[in-house]
C-alpha positions as CSV (number, residue, x, y, z in Angstrom):
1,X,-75.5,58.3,-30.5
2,X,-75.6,58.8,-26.7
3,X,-73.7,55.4,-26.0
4,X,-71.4,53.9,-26.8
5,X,-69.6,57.1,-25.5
6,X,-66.1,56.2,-26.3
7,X,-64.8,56.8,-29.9
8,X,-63.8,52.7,-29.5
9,X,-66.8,51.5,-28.3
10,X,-68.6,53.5,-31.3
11,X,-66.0,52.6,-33.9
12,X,-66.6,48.8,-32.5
13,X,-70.1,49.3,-33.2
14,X,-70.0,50.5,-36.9
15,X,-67.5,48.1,-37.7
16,X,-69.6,45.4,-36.2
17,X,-72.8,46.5,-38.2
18,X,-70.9,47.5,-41.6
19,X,-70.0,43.9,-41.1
20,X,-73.8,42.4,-40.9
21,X,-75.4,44.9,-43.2
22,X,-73.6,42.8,-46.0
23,X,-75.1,39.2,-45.1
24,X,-76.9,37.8,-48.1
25,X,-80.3,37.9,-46.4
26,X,-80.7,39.5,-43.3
27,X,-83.1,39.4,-40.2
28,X,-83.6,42.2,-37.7
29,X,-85.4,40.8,-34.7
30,X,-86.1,43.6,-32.0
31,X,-87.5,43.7,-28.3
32,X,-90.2,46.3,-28.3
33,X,-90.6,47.6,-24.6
34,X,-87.4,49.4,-23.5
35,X,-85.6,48.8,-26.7
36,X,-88.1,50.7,-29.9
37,X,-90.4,51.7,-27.2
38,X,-89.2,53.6,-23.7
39,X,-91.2,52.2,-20.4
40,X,-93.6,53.4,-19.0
41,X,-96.0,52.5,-16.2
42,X,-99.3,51.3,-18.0
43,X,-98.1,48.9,-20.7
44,X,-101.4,49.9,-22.8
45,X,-99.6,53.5,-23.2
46,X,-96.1,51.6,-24.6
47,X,-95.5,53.1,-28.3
48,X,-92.3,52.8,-30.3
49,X,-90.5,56.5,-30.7
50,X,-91.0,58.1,-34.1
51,X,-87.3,57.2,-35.3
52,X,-87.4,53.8,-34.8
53,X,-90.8,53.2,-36.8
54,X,-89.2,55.2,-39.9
55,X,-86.0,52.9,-39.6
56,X,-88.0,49.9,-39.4
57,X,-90.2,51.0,-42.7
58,X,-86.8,51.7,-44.2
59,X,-85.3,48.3,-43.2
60,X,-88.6,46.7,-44.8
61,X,-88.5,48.2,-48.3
62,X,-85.0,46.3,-48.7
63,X,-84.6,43.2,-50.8
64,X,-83.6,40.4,-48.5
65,X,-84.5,41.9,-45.1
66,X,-87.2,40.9,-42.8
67,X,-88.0,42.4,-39.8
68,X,-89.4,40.7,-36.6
69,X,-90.6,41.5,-33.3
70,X,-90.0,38.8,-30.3
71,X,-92.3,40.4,-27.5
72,X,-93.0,38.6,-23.9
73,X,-96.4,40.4,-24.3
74,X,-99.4,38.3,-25.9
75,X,-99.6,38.9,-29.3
76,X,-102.8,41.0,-29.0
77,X,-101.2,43.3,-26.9
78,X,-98.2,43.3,-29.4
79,X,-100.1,44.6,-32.0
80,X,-102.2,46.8,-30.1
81,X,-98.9,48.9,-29.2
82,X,-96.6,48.5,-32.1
83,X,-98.9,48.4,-34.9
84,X,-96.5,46.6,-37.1
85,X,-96.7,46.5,-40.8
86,X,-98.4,43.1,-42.1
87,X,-94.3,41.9,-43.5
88,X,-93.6,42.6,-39.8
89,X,-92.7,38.5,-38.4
90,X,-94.5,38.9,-35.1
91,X,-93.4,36.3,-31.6
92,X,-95.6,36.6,-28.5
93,X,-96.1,35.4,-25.3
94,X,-91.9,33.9,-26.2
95,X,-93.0,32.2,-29.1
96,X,-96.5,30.4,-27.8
97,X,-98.2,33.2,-30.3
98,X,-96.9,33.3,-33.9
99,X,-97.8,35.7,-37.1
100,X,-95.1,34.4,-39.3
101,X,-96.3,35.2,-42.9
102,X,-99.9,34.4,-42.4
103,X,-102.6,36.4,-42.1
104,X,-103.2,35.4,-38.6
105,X,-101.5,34.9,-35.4
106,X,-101.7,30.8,-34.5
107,X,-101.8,29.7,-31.0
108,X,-99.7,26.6,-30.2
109,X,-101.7,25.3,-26.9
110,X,-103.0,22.3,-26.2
111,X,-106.4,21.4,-24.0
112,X,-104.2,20.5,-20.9
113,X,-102.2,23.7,-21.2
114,X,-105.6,25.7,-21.0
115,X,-106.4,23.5,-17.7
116,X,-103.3,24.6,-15.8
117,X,-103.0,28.1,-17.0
118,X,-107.3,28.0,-15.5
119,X,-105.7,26.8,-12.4
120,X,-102.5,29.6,-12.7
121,X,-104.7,32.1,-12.7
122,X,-107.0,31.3,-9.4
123,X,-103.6,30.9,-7.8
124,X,-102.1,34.4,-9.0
125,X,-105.6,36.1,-8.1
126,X,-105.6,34.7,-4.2
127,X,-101.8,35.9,-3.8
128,X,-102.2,39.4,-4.7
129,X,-105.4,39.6,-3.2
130,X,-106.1,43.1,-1.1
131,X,-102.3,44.9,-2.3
132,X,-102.6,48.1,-4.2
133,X,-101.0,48.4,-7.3
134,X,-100.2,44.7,-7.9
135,X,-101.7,43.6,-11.1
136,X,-102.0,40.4,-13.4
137,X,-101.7,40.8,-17.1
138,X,-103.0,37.8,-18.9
139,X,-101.1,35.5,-21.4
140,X,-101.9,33.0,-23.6
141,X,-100.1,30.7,-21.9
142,X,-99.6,32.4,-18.7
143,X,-99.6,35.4,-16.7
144,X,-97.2,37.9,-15.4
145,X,-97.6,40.0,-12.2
146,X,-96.7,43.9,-12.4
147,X,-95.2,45.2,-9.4
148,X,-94.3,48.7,-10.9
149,X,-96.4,51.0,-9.3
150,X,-96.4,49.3,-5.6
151,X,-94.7,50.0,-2.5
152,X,-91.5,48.4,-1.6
153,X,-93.7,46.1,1.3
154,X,-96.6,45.3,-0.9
155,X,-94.0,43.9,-4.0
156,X,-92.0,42.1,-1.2
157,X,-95.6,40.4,0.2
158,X,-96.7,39.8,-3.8
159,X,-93.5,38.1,-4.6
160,X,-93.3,35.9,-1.3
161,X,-97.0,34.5,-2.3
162,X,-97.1,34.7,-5.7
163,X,-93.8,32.3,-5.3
164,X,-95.2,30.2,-2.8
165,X,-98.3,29.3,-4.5
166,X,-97.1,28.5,-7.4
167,X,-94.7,26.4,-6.3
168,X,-97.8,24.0,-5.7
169,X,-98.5,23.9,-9.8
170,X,-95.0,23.3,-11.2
171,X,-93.7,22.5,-13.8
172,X,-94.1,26.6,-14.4
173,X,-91.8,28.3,-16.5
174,X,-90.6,31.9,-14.3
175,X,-89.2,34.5,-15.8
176,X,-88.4,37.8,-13.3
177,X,-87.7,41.0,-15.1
178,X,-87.9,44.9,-14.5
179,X,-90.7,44.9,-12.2
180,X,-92.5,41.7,-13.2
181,X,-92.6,38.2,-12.5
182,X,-94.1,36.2,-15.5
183,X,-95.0,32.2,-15.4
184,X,-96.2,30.3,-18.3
185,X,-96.7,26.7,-18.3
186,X,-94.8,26.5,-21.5
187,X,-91.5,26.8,-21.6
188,X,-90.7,28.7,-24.7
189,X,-87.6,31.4,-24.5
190,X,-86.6,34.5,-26.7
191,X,-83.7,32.3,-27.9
192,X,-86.4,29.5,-29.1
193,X,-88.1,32.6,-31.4
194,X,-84.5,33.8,-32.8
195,X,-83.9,30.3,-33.9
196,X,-87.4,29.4,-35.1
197,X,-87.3,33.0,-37.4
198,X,-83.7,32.2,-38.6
199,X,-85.0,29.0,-40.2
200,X,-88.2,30.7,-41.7
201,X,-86.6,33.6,-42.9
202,X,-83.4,31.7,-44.3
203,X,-81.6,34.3,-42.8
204,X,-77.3,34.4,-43.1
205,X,-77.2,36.4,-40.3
206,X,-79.4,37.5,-37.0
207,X,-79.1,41.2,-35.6
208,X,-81.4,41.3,-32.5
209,X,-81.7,43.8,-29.9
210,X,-83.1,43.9,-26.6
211,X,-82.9,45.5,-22.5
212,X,-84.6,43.0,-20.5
213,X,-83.5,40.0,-18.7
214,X,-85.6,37.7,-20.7
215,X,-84.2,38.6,-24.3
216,X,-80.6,37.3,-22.7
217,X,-81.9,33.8,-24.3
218,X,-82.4,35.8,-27.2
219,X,-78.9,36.6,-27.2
220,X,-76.9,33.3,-26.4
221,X,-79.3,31.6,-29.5
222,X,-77.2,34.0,-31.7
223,X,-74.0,32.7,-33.4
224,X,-70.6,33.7,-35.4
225,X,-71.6,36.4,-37.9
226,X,-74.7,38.1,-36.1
227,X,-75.2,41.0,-33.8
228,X,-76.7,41.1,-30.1
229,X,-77.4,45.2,-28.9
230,X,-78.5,45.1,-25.0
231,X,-80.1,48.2,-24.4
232,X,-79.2,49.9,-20.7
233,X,-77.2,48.2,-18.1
234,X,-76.3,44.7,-16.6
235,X,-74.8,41.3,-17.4
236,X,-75.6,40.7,-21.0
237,X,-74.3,38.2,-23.8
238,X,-75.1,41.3,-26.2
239,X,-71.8,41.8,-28.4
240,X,-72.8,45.7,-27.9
241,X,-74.7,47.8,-26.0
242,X,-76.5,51.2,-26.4
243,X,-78.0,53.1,-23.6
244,X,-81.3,53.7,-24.6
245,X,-84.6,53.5,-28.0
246,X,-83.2,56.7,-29.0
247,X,-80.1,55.1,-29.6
248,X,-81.7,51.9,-30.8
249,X,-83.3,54.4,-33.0
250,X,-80.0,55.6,-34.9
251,X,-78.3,52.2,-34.5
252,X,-81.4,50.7,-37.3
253,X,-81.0,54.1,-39.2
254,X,-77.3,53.4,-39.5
255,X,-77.6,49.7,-40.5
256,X,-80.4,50.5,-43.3
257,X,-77.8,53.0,-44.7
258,X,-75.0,50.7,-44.4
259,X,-77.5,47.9,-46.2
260,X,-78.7,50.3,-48.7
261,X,-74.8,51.0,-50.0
262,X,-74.1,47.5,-50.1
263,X,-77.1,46.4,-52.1
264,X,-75.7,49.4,-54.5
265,X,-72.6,47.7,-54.7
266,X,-71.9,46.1,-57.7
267,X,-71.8,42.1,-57.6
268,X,-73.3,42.4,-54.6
269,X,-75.4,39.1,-53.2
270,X,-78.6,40.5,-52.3
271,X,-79.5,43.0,-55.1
């Protein structure tokens, strides 16, 4: 593991994951971009590393572990990129878009939500109107505007009118992250999703990982006995941190090994 890079920080770490991998029934609830996946400019191009996929399958062929993936992308999109398994619990758009055991993902959005994210969109398209490399990436219940490949001037303009005219539609739900300004005229969080999967999966404990500013609600739903990872820097409620998928990468290995001996323990509670 690249991080933690002191012996304590990584001994805090195992300890902390021996510790979960022995929960009765377990849920692993992961971030995809920047935590199984690295970033990269065109979200379209976003795959998980090679490691993470295999420690995934590996968590999925255990008895009393689910797996789940709590993306701010639209579920579509979410698909399209990880190409999950069909056991794989799937949240998009934070939780509007749900494929929780059923052969389809269901859309929770009602007639007047359409309206407004209709009038959401008209707004969006008139603020970023003639800047290069600004773009809008549609949501079920929203839409979030990419920054990433524009000049420092041409985010600053986006931001001031994006901001401005959509101050004229609120309520709006805003989230900013790394790059991206997202508003949805729901206001479902990451933290909504860990507790909505907790109660379908049963689950004793929650380990959930994620890098952006958005899976911090993610993190505070979590309580005594489960396991928050933040991926890369910054103010987090994360009881660890790693530096990057690579690492999230060994960090899943590690726990499927840890959950593997337990379930080979004798007497144990999830055999």
């Amino acid at each position: 593991m690249t991080h933690p890079e002191t012996p304590t920080e990584e001994a805090a770490l195992d300890s902390a994951l021996r510790s979960i991998a022995q929960t009765p029934t377990l849920l692993v609830a992961l971030d995809f971009d920047g935590t199984l996946a690295p970033e990269v400019d065109s979200p379209g191009a976003a795959r998980a590393i090679p490691e993470a996929v295999t420690a995934i399958e590996r968590l999925l062929a255990m008895p009393h572990t689910r797996v789940a993936l709590i993306s701010g992308r639209a579920a579509a999109s979410l698909i399209e990129v990880a190409s999950p398994a069909r056991t794989v619990l799937l949240v998009g758009s934070h939780g509007v878009e749900t494929r929780l055991d059923t052969a389809e993902v269901e859309l929770d959005l009602t007639a007047e939500d359409r309206t407004r994210v209709a009038a959401l969109r008209r707004t969006l398209d008139a603020a970023i109107d003639g800047l290069a490399q600004v773009w809008i990436e549609t949501k079920p219940a929203g839409f979030a505007v990419h920054t990433r490949l524009a000049t420092a001037d041409d985010t600053r303009i986006a931001h001031e009118r994006v901001l401005a005219g959509t101050a004229m539609l609120q309520p709006l739900t805003m989230r900013s992250g790394k790059n991206v300004i997202e508003f949805s005229v729901r206001e479902d969080t990451k933290g909504d999703a860990v507790r909505r999967l907790r109660d379908h999966t049963g689950a004793t404990a929650v380990f959930f990982a994620g890098d952006d500013v958005t899976d911090e609600d993610g993190f505070a739903a979590l309580v005594a006995g489960d396991l928050g990872m933040k991926i890369g820097e910054g103010d987090t409620h994360a009881n660890v941190r790693v530096s990057e998928p690579a690492d999230v990468a060994q960090v899943l290995h590690r726990l499927a090994d840890l959950r593997a001996a337990t379930a080979d323990t004798p007497g144990s509670d999830f055999r």
